[in-house]
C-alpha positions as CSV (number, residue, x, y, z in Angstrom):
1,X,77.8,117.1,48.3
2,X,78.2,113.9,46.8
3,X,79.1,112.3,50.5
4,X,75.7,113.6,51.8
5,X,73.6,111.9,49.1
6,X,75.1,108.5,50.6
7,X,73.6,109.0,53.8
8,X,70.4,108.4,55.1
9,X,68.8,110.0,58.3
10,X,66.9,107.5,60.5
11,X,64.9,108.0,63.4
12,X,65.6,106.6,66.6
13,X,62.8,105.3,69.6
14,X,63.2,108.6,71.1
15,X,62.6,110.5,67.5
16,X,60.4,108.3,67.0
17,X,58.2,108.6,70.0
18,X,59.0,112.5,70.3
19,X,57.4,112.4,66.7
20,X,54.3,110.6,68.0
21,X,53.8,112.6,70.9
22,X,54.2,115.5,68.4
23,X,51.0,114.4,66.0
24,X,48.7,113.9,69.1
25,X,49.8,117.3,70.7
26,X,49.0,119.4,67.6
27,X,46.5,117.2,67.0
28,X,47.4,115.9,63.5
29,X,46.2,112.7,63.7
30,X,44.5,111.2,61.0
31,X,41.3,109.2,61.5
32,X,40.7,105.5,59.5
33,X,38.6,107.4,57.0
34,X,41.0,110.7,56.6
35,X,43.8,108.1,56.1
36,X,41.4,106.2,53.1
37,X,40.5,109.4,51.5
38,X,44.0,110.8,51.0
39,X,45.5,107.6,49.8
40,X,42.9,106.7,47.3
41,X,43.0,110.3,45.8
42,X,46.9,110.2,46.3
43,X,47.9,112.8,48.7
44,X,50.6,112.3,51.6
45,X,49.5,111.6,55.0
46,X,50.4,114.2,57.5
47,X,53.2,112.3,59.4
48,X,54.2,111.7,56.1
49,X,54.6,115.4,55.1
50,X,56.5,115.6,58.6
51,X,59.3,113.2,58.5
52,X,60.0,114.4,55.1
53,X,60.1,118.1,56.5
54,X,62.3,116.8,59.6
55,X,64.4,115.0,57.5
56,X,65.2,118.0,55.4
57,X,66.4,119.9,58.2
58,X,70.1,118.5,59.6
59,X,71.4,118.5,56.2
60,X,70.2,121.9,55.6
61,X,68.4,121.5,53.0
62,X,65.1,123.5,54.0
63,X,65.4,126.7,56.2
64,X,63.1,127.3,59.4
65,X,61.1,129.7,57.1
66,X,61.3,127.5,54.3
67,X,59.6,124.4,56.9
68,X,57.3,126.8,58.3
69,X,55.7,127.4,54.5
70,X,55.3,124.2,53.9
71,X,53.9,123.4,56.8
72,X,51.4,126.0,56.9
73,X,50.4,125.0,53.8
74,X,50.8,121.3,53.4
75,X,48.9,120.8,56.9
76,X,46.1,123.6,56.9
77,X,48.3,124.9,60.5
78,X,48.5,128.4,61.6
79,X,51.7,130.8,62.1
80,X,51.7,129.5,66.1
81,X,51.3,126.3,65.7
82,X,54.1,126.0,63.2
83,X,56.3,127.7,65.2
84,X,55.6,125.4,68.0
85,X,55.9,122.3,66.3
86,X,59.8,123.6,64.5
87,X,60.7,124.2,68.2
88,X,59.5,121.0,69.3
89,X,61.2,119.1,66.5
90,X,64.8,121.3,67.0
91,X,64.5,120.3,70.8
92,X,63.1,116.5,71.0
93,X,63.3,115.1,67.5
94,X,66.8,116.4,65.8
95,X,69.0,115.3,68.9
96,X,67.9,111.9,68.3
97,X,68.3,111.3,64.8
98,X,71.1,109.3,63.1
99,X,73.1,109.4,59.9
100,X,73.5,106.2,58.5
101,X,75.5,105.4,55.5
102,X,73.3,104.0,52.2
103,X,75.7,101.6,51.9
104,X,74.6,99.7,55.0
105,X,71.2,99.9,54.9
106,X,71.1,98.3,50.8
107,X,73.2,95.6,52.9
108,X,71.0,95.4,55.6
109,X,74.2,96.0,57.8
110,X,72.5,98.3,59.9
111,X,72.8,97.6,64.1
112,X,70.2,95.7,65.9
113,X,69.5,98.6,68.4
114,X,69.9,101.9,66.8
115,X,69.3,103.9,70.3
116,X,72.5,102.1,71.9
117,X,74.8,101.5,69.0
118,X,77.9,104.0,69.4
119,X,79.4,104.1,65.8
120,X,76.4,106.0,64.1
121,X,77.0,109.8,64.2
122,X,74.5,111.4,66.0
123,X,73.1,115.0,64.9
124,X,74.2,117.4,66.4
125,X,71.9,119.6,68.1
126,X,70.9,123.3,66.7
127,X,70.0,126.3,68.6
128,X,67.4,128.2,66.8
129,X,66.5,131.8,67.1
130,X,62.9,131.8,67.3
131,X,59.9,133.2,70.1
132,X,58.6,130.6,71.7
133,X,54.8,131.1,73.3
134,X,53.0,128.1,75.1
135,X,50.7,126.6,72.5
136,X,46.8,126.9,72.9
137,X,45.3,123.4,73.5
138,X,44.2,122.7,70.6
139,X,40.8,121.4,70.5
140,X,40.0,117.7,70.8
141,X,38.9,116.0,67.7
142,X,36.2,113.5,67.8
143,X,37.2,110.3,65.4
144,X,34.7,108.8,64.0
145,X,35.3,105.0,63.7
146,X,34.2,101.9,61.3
147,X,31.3,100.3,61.5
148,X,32.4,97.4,63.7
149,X,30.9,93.8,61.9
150,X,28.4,91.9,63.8
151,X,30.3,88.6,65.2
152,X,28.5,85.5,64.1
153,X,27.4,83.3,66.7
154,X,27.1,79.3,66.9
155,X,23.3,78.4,66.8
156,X,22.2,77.2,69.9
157,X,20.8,73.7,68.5
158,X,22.6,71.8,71.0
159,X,26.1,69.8,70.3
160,X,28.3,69.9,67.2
161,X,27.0,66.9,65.2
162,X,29.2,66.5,62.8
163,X,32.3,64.6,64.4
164,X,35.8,63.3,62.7
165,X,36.7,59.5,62.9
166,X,39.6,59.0,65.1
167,X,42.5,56.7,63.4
């Protein structure tokens, strides 16, 4: 037990992007304003309370119902959609993350490309036993953006006067 507290789970490009792909399919984005509002009153971000779930999972220390709970209730999402997004992250997140000792990373020893580097131990893989149904299209969210700021403009008096001697 003490071994597994010295290693940290990373995620790769793939995880990474997988992840990504994940927030914009179940539609978990978080507009500028969202993003504000939850860090001022001091809430996690919803990729935040993801990667933590994720991370839980390989080292079995959360159970599929155990993830589904929380994110039901930590992300407002239905029975469906949860299901959907534990299969998503059992069949194009988990395959991709790596185990890298703590050691290395408080030395900053850790490989220049993680994707390609051979001596980290992937994850392996789990099958889970769970009904998969195509997920609804969720609907598309409108964000609502910033007030952009009006760009100042030169005054059209005619040349720069004021000029720099030369030395």
């Amino acid at each position: 037990m003490a071994q597994e507290n010295n290693i940290v789970i990373i995620f790769s490009k793939k995880a990474e992007t997988a992840l990504f792909d994940m927030e914009q399919k179940y539609n978990l984005e978080e507009n500028d304003e969202e993003w504000i509002k939850k860090t001022r009153a001091g809430k996690s971000h919803n990729i935040k309370i993801l990667v933590d779930l994720i991370r839980k999972l390989p080292r079995k220390e959360i159970s599929e119902k155990d993830f589904l709970d929380s994110l039901k209730r930590e992300l407002n999402l239905n029975e469906q959609i949860s299901k959907n997004i534990f299969a998503d992250t059992i069949n194009n997140i988990i395959p991709y993350l790596k185990e890298i000792p703590a050691e290395d990373i408080e030395k900053r020893n850790l490989p220049k490309n993680i994707d390609e580097e051979e001596t980290i131990k992937p994850i392996i893989k789990s099958n889970p036993q769970i009904n998969i149904t195509k997920p609804s299209v969720p609907k598309k969210r409108i964000k609502k953006s910033m007030p952009v700021a009006t760009q100042v403009t030169q005054q059209q008096n005619g040349p720069d006067t004021y000029r720099e001697p030369i030395e």
